[in-house]
Backbone as XML, in Angstrom:
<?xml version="1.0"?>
<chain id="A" units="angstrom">
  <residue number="1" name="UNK">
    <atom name="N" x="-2.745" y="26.655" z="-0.517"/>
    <atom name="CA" x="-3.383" y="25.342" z="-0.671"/>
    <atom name="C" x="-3.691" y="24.778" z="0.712"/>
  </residue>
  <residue number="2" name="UNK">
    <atom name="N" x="-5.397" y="24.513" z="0.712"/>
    <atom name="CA" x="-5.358" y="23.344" z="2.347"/>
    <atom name="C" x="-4.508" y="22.801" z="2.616"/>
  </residue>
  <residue number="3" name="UNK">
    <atom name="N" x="-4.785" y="21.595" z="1.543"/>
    <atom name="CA" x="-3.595" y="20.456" z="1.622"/>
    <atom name="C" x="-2.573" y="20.608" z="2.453"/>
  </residue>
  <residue number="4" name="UNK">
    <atom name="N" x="-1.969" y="21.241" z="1.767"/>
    <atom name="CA" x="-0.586" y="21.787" z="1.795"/>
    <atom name="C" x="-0.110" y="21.951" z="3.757"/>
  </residue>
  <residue number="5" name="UNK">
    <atom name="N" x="-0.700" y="22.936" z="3.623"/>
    <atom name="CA" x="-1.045" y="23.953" z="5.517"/>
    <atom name="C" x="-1.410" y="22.533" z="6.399"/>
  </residue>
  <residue number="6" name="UNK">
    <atom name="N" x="-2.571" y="21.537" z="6.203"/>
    <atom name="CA" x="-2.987" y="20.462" z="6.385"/>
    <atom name="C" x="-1.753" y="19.524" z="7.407"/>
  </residue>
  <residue number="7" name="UNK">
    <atom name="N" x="-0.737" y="19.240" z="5.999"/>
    <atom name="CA" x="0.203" y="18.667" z="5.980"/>
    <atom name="C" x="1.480" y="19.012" z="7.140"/>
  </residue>
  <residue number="8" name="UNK">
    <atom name="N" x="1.639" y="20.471" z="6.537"/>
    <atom name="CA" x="2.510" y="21.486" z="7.908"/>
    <atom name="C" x="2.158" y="20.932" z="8.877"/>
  </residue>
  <residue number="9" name="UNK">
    <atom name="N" x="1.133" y="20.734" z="9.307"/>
    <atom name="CA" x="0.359" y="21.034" z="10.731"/>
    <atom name="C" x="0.734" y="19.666" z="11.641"/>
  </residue>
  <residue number="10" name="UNK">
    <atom name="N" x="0.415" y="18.531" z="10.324"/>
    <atom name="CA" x="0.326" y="17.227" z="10.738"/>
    <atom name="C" x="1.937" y="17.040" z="11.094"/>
  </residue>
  <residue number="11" name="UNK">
    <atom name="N" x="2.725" y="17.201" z="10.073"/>
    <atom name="CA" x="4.150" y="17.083" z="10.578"/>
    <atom name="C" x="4.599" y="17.890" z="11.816"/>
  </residue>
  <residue number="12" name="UNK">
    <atom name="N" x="3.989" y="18.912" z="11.679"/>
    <atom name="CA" x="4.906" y="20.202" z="13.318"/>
    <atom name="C" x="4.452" y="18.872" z="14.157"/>
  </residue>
  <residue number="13" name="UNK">
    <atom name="N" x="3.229" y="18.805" z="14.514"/>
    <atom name="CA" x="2.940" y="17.538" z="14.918"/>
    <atom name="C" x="3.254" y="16.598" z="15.788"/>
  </residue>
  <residue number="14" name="UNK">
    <atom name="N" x="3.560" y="15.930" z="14.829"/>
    <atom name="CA" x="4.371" y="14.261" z="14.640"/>
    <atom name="C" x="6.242" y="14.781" z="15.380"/>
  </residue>
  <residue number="15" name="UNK">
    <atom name="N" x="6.727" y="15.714" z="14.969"/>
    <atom name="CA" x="7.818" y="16.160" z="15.096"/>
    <atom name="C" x="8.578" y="17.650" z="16.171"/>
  </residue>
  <residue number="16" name="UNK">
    <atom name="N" x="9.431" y="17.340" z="16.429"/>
    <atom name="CA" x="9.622" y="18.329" z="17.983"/>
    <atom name="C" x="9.683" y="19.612" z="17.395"/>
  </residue>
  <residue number="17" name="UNK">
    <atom name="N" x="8.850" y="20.697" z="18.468"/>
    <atom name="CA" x="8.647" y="22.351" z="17.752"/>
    <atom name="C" x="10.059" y="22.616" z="17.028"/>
  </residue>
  <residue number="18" name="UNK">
    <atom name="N" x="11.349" y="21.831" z="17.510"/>
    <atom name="CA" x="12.238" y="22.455" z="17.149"/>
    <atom name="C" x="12.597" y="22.481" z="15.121"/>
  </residue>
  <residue number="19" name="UNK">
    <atom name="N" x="11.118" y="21.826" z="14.763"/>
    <atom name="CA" x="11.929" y="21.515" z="13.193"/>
    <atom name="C" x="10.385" y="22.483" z="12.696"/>
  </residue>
  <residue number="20" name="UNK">
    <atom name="N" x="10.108" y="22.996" z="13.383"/>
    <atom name="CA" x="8.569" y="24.030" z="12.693"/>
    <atom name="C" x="9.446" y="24.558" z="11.981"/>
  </residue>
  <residue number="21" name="UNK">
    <atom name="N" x="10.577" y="25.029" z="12.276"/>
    <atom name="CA" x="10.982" y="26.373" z="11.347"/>
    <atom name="C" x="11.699" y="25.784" z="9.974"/>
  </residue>
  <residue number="22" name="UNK">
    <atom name="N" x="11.740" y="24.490" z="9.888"/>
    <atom name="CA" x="12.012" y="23.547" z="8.754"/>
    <atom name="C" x="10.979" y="24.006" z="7.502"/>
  </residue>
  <residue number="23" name="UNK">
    <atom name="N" x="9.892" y="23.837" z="8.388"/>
    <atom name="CA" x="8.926" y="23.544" z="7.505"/>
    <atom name="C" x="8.731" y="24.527" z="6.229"/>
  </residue>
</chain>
C-alpha cells in the first residue's frame, strides 16, 4: 500500500534513525 510506505517515510522522518527499525 502507498499510504502505508508514505506514512513509514514520514515518521523515520519526524523521528531519530534509531526507531526505523520500529517501524
Amino acid at each position: 500500500n502507498v499510504e502505508i510506505k508514505v506514512q513509514k517515510v514520514a515518521v523515520a522522518t519526524a523521528l531519530p534513525k534509531g526507531t526505523l527499525k520500529d517501524i
